[in-house]
C-alpha positions in Angstrom: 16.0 21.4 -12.8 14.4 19.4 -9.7 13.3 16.2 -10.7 11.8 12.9 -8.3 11.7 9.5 -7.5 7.9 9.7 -8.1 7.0 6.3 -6.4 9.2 7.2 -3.3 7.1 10.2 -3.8 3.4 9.0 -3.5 4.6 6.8 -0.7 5.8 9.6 1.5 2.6 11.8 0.3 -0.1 9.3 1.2 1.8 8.1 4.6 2.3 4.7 4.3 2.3 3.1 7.9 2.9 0.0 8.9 1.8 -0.7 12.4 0.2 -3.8 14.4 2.5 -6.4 14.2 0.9 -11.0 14.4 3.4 -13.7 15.4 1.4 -16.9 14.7 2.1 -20.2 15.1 -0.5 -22.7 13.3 -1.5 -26.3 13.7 -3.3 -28.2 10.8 -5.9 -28.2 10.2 -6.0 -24.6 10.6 -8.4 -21.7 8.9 -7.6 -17.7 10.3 -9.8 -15.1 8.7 -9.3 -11.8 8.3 -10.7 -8.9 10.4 -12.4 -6.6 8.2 -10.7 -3.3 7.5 -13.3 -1.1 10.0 -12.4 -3.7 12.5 -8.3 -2.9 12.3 -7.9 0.7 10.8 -8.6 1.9 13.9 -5.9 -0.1 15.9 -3.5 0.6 12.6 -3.9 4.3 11.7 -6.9 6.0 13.1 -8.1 8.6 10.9 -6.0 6.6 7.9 -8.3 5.3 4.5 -7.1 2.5 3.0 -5.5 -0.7 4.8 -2.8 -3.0 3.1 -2.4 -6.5 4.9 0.4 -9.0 4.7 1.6 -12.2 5.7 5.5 -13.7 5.8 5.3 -17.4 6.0 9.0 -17.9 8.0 8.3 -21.8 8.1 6.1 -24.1 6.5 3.2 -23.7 4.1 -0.2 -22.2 3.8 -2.7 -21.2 1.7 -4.1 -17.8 0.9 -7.5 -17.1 -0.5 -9.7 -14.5 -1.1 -13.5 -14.0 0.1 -15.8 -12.8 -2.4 -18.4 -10.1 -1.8 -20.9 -12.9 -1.4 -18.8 -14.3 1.2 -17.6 -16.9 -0.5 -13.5 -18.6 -1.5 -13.3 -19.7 -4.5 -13.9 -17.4 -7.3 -10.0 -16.7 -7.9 -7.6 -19.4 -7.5 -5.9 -19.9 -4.0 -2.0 -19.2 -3.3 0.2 -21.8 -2.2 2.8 -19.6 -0.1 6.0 -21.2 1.3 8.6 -20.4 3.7 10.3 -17.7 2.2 7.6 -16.0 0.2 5.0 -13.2 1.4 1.6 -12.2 0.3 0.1 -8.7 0.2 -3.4 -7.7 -0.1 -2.7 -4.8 -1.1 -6.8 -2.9 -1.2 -7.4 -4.9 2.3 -10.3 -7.1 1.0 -11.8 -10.0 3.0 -9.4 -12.9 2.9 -8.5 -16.6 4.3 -5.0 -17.8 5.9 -5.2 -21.5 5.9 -3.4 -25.3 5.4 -5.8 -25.9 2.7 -7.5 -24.4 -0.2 -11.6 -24.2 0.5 -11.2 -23.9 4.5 -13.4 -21.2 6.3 -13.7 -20.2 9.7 -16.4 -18.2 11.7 -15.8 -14.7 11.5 -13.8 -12.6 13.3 -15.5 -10.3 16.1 -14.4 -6.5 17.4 -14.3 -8.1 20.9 -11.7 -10.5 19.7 -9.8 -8.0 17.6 -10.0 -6.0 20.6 -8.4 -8.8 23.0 -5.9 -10.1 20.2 -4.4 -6.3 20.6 -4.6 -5.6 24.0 -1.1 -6.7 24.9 2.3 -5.8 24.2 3.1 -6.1 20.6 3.8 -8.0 18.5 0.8 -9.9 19.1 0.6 -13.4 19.3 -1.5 -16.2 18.5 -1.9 -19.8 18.2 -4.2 -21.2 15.7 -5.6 -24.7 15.8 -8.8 -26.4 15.6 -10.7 -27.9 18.8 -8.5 -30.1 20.2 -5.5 -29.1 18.3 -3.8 -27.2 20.8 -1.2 -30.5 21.3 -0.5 -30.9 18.1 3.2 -29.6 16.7 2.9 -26.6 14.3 3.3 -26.5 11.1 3.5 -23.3 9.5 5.1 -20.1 11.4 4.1 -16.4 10.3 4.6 -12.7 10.6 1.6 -11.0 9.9 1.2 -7.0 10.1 -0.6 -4.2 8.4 -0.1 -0.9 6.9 -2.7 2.1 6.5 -2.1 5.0 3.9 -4.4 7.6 2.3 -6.5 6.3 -0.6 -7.9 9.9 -1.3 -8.4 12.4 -2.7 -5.6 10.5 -5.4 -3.4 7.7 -5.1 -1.9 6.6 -7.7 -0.3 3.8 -7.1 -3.3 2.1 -4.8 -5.5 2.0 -7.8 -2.9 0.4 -10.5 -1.9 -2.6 -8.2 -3.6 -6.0 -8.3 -5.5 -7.0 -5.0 -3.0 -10.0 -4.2 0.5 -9.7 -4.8 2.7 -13.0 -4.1 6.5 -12.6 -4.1 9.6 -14.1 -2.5 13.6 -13.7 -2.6 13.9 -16.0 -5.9 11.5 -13.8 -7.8 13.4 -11.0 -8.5 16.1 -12.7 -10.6 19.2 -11.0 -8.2 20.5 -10.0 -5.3 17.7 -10.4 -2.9 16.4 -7.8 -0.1 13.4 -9.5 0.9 15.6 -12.5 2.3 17.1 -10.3 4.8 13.8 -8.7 5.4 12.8 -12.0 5.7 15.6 -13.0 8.5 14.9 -9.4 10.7 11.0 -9.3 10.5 11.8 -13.5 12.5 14.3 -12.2 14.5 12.5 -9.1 15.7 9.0 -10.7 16.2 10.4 -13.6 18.3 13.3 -11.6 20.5 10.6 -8.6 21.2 13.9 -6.5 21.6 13.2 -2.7 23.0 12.7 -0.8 19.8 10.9 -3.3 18.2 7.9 -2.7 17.5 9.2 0.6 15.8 11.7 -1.7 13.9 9.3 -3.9 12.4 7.0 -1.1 11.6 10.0 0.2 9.0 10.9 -3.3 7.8 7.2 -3.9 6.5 7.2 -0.3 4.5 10.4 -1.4 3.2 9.0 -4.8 2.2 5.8 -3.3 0.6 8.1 -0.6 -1.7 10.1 -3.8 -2.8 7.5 -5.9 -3.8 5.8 -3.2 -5.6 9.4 -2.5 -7.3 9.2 -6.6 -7.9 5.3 -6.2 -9.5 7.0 -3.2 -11.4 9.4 -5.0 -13.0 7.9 -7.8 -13.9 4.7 -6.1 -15.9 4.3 -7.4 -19.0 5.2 -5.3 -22.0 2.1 -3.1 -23.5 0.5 -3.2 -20.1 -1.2 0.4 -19.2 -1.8 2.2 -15.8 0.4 4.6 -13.6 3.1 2.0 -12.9 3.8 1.0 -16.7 4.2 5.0 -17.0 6.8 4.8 -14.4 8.8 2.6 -16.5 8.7 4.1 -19.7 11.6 6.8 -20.0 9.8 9.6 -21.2 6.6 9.4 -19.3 8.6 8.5 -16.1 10.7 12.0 -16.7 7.9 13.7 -16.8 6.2 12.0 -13.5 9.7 12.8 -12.0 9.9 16.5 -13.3 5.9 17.1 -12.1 7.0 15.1 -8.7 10.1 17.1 -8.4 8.3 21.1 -8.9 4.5 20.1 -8.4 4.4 24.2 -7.8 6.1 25.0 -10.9 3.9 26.3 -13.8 4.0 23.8 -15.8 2.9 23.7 -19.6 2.8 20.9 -22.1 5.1 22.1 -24.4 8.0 22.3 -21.4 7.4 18.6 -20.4 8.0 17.7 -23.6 11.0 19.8 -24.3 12.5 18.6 -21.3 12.1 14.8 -22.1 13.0 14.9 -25.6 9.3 14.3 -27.5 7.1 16.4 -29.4 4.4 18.0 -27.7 1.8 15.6 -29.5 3.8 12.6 -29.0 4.1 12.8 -25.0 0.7 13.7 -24.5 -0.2 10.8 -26.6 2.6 8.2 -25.1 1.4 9.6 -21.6 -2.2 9.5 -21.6 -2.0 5.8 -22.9 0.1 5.1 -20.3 -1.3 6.5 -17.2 -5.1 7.2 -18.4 -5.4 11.2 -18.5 -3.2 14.2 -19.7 -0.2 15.4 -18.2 -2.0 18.3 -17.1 -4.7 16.5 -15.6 -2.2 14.3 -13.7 -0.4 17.4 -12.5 -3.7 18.9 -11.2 -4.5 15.9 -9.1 -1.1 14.9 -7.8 -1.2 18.7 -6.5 -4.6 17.7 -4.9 -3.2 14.8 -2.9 -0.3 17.1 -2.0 -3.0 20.2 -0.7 -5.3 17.6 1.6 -1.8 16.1 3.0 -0.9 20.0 4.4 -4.4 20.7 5.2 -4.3 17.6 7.1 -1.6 19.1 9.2 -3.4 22.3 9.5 -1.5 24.1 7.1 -3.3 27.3 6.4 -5.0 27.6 2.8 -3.1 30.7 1.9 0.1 28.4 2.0 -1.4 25.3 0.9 -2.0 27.3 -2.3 1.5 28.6 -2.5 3.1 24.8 -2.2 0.4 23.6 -5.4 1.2 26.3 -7.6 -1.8 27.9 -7.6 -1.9 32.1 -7.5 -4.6 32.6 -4.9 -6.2 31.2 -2.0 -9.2 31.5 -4.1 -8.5 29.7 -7.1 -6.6 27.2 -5.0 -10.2 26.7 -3.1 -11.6 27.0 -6.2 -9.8 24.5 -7.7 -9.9 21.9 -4.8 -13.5 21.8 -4.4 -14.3 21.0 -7.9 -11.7 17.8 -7.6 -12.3 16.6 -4.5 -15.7 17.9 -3.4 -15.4 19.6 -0.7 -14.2 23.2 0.1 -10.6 22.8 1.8 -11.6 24.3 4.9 -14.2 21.4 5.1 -11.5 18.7 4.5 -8.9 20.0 7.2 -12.1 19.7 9.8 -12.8 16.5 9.1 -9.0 14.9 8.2 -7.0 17.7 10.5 
């Protein structure tokens, strides 16, 4: 029986990108805000939903904070980040880079997103104050993005905090984010051929360990798809949907198959992860259906690979979730 590594899973389904690589160098006092997400997606991932932006302080020490919808910092505290550590914003919201907590700067226009990208990457910048151009760094940074599909379900995107702060002495062991730490500085300063494409891998490797980080360092009784990951039965039975999303699955086979009673797994699971397993199963194969359709995958197959016995119950079915018939989805995502 096929079964899956279900985050590796929704990872590869929603396309996780990373793309559009920052050296910066900063000179206190500094303040760098961050371009919105219509303002980068399209240089990131055109056509791509959802943004995720990080920043790898490689020397010295910064603060991040973010803006509220009022435009304000403030209303959560700020993160101190060192040398070592990265921060990930993880639904793209407004945010501040800066040397102190409270620091704002004018915002950031397309023109100057546009000239900031024109060249080769990675792109670099120098951020000071008037008059601050003389004065000796003090805090050195890789900054990047990712893009990845937020709809029509992603799992993962909607259980994750909007900040996540982590370095190599948070995990507790053997570190990978110090080496990932070491290759994203080395990369970004040699500007080697085969870079850019180099960098682009490190930062979705970072962003699947720092979720694995986040992962294993929830709290016991926490809810939410992640938490379901962890738990042994639910986790089999994310892996087992993951694994055969086509299969017919019933109720009473999950829970054979990860040794519960039918009432006890649908219980344990819809605590967990908020809905049935069936439910779950019937928008995981959603997500799966708008990623072929996306790629111009006829319908009739589309149907096939989610299990469903007809093109028309598959259409059927994916209008009702997602809102639009899947002819109308390829158009406007193919």
């Amino acid at each position: 029986m096929a079964a899956s590594d279900a985050l590796s899973d929704v990872l590869k389904t929603v396309r996780l990108t990373g793309a559009t690589f920052f050296d910066v160098i900063a000179r206190a006092p500094w303040c760098a805000e961050q371009p919105t997400r219509e303002q980068v997606l399209p240089k990131v991932l055109p056509g791509a939903g959802h943004l995720i932006s990080y920043h790898v302080v490689t020397e010295g020490e910064c603060y991040a904070s973010l803006v509220d919808s009022e435009g304000a910092v403030g209303g959560t505290p700020p993160l101190h980040v060192t040398a070592g550590e990265v921060v990930v914003f993880t639904k793209g919201d407004a945010h501040v880079m800066s040397s102190a907590p409270g620091l704002r700067a004018r915002p950031v226009t397309q023109q100057e997103v546009d000239a900031a990208t024109a060249g080769p990457l990675p792109f670099f910048r120098d951020v000071h104050n008037e008059g601050g151009a003389d004065r000796p760094p003090t805090v050195k940074l890789v900054c990047g993005f990712l893009a990845c599909d937020a709809q029509p379900f992603n799992p993962l995107l909607e259980q994750l905090p909007a900040v996540i702060k982590t370095g190599p002495a948070d995990g507790g062991g053997p570190s990978w984010l110090g080496e990932f730490f070491r290759l994203a500085q080395l990369e970004s300063s040699a500007k080697r051929a085969g870079g850019v494409g180099m960098l682009a891998r490190l930062s979705e490797l970072m962003f699947i360990e720092v979720v694995r980080r986040h992962l294993d360092q929830l709290p016991p009784g926490q809810t939410g798809w992640l938490a379901g990951l962890r738990d042994p039965h639910v986790g089999k039975a994310l892996s087992l949907m993951h694994g055969e999303p086509a299969r017919n699955w019933t109720i009473e086979e999950l829970a054979r198959d990860v040794a519960l009673s039918r009432s006890v797994l649908a219980e344990r699971f819809a605590d967990l992860v908020g809905m049935p397993p069936m439910h779950y199963l019937a928008q995981w194969r959603m997500q799966i259906a708008a990623g072929l359709l996306a790629r111009n995958t006829n319908i009739a197959t589309v149907a096939e690979q989610t299990g469903y016995g007809s093109e028309a119950a598959f259409s059927r079915a994916f209008k009702k979730m997602v809102g639009m018939p899947p002819s109308a989805w390829r158009e406007r995502h193919g």
